[in-house]
C-alpha positions in Angstrom: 17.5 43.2 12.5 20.0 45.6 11.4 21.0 46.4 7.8 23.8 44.7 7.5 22.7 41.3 9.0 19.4 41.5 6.6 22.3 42.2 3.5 24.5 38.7 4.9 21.5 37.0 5.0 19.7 37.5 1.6 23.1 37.6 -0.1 23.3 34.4 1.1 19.8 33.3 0.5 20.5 34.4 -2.9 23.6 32.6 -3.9 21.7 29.3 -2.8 18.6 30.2 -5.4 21.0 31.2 -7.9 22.8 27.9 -7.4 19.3 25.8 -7.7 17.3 27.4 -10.7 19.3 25.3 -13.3 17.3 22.1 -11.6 13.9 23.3 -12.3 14.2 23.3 -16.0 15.6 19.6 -15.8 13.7 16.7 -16.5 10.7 16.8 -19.1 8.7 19.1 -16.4 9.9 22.8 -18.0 9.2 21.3 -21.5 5.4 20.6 -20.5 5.4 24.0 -18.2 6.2 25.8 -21.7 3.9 24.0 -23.7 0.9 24.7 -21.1 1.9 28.3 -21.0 1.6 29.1 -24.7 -2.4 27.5 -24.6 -5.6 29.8 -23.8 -6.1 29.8 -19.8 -2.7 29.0 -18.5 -2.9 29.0 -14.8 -0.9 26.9 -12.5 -2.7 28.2 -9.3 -5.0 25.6 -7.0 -8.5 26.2 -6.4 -8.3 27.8 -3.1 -6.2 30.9 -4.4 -8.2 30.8 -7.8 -11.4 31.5 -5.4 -10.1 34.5 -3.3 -9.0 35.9 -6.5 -11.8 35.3 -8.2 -13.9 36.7 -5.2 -11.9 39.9 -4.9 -12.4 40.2 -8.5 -9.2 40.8 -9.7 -10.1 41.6 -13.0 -8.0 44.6 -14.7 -6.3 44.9 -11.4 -2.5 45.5 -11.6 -0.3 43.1 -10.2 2.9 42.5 -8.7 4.1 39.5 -7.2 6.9 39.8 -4.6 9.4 36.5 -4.7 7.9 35.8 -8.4 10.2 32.4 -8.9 9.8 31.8 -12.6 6.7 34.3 -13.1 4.4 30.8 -13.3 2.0 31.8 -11.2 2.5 35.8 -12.2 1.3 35.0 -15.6 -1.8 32.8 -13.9 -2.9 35.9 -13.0 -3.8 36.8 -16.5 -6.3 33.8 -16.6 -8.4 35.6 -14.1 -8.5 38.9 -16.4 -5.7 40.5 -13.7 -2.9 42.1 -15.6 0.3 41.1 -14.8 2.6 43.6 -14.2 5.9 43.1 -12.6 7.6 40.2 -11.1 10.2 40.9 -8.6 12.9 37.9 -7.5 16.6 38.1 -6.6 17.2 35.1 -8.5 18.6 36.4 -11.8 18.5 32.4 -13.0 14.6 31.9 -11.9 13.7 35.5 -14.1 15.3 34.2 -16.6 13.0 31.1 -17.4 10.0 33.2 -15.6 11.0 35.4 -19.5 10.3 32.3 -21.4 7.4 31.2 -19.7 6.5 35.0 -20.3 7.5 34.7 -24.6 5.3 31.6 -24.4 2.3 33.0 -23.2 2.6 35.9 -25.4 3.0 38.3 -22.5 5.2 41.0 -22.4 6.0 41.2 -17.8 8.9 43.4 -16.4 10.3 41.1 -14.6 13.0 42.7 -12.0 15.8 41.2 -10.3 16.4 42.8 -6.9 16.5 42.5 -3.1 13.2 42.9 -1.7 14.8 44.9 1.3 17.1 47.5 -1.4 14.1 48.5 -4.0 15.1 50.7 -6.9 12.9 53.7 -6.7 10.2 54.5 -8.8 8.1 51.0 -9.5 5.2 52.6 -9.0 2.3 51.7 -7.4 -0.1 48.3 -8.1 -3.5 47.5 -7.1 -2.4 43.9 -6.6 0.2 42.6 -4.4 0.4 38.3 -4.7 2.8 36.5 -2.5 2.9 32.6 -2.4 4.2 29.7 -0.7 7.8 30.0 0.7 8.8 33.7 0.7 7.7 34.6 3.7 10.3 32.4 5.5 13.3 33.6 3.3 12.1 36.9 4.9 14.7 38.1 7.9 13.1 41.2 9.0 9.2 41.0 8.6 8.3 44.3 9.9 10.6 45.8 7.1 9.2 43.5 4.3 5.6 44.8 5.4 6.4 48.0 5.4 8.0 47.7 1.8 4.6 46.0 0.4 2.5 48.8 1.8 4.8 51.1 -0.2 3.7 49.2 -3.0 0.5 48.9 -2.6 -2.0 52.0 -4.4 -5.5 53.4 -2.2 -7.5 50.4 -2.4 -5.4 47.8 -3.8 -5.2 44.5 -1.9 -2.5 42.4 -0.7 -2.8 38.5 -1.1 -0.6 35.9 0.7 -1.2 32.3 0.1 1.1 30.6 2.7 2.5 27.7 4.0 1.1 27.6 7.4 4.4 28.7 10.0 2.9 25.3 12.2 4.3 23.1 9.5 8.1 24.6 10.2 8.1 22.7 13.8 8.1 19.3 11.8 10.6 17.5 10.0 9.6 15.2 7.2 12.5 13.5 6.7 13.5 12.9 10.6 12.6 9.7 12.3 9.9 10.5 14.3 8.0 12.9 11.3 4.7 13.6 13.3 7.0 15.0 16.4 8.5 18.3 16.9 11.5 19.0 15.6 12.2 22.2 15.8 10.2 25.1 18.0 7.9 27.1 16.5 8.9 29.9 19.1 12.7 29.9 17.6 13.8 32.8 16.5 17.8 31.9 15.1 18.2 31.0 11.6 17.5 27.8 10.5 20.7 27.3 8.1 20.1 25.1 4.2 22.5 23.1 2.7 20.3 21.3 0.4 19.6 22.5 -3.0 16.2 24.3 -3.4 13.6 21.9 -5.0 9.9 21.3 -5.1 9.9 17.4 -6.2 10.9 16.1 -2.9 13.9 14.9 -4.2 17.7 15.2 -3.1 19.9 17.1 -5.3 23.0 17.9 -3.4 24.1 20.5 -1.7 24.5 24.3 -2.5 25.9 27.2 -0.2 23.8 27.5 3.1 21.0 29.7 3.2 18.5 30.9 6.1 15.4 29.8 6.3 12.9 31.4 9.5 10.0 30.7 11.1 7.7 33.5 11.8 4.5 32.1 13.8 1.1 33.7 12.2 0.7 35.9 14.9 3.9 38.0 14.0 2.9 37.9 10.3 -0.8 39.4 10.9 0.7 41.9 13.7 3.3 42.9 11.1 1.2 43.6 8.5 -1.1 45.6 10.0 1.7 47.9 11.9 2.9 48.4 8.5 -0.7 50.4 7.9 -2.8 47.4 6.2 -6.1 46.6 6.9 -6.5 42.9 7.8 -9.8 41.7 5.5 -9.5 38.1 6.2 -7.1 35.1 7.5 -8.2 31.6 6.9 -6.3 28.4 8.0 -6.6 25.1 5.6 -5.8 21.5 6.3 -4.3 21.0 3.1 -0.6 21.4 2.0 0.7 24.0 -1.0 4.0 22.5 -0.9 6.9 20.0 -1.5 5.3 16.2 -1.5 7.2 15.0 1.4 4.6 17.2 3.4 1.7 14.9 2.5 2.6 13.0 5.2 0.6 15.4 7.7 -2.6 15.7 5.7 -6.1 14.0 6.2 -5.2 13.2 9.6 -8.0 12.6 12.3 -5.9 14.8 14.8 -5.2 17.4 12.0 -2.9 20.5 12.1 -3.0 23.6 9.9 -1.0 23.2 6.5 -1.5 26.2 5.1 -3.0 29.8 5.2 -4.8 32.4 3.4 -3.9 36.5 4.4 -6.1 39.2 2.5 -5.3 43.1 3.3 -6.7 46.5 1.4 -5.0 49.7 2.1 
């Protein structure tokens, strides 16, 4: 994809985050999220990420997490004795409460608003890269994206992706037949939002489309590694890591994969 479709695309995708964050601080949700974060231990991460971390012992290890949302799971990190070092998001609105999630856990994160794909030079280098559900598909050039987290990435550090599985995409929740196809997982167009940008399964409106893709696993692994990253492990889970209308497809007797684990070293 050439520069200036990857610019239309996460402008978009940005003006449709932008145009969601003020929903994630409604409701009596973001009061208990601060409370939590100011006590000993915060972590908001499941037990499956919480292991791999805890098995690559993460401890002292710088970290950056690429499409950081509101730093939640960023500051985690610092539950496992990682150090948290730099969020990056291009959602101005998310950074903001991801800085008073931050106050409240007495943790002092740079936390930089920017297009993954236009990086301001000199960041540095981290022994930790962290990337979680839902960024990967926001992604519209993977081979680029790779290349940019390897560029991250010091001698030895690792890269961690804890994913919604790209098998999930071909199903809609919300269509009549849910446990049917409804989209290929082979497409390669856009699949263009309108809704606003939630995790509680809830409708909120609409916002300005954004552009949503479906990258099956085996472009994800092939990318990575052709960006120079040594594949460690990939491990496929039956359970889902995110919005509740997916339940729907768990603890099935015919089950599908929900959701995936990617380690890497350099």
């Amino acid at each position: 994809m050439n520069k200036n479709s990857i610019a239309s695309v996460t402008s978009a995708n940005k003006a449709a985050w932008e145009a969601s964050a003020h929903l994630h601080k409604s409701g009596d949700g973001w009061a208990k999220l601060i409370e939590a974060a100011g006590r000993p231990g915060f972590s908001v991460l499941d037990g499956t990420v919480t292991e791999i971390l805890q098995r690559l012992n993460v401890e002292g290890r710088r970290a950056v997490q690429v499409g950081c949302n509101n730093a939640r799971e960023l500051i985690s990190l610092a539950s496992l004795g990682g150090v948290p070092a730099l969020g990056i998001d291009q959602s101005g609105g998310f950074l903001a409460q991801g800085r008073e999630l931050a106050e409240a856990a007495g943790l002092d994160i740079k936390l930089l608003e920017a297009n993954i794909y236009d990086l301001p030079e000199g960041l540095g280098h981290f022994d930790l890269v962290f990337i979680t559900i839902g960024v990967l598909s926001w992604m519209p050039d993977l081979p680029e994206f790779f290349r940019i987290i390897a560029g991250l990435m010091e001698e030895n550090a690792v890269l961690v992706i804890y994913e919604t599985h790209p098998f999930l995409e071909v199903f809609n929740p919300h269509g009549v037949n849910p446990h049917e196809p409804g989209f290929s997982y082979f497409a390669r167009e856009p699949q263009v939002v309108t809704q606003a940008i939630t995790y509680d399964g809830k409708d909120h409106g609409s916002v300005e489309p954004s552009y949503w893709f479906i990258h099956p696993l085996g472009e994800i692994v092939t990318a990575c590694i052709q960006a120079g990253l040594k594949l460690v492990e990939l491990k496929e889970y039956p359970h889902s890591n995110r919005e509740p209308e997916y339940d729907i497809y768990a603890d099935r007797s015919a089950q599908v994969p929900m959701s995936y684990s990617l380690v890497a070293s350099k």
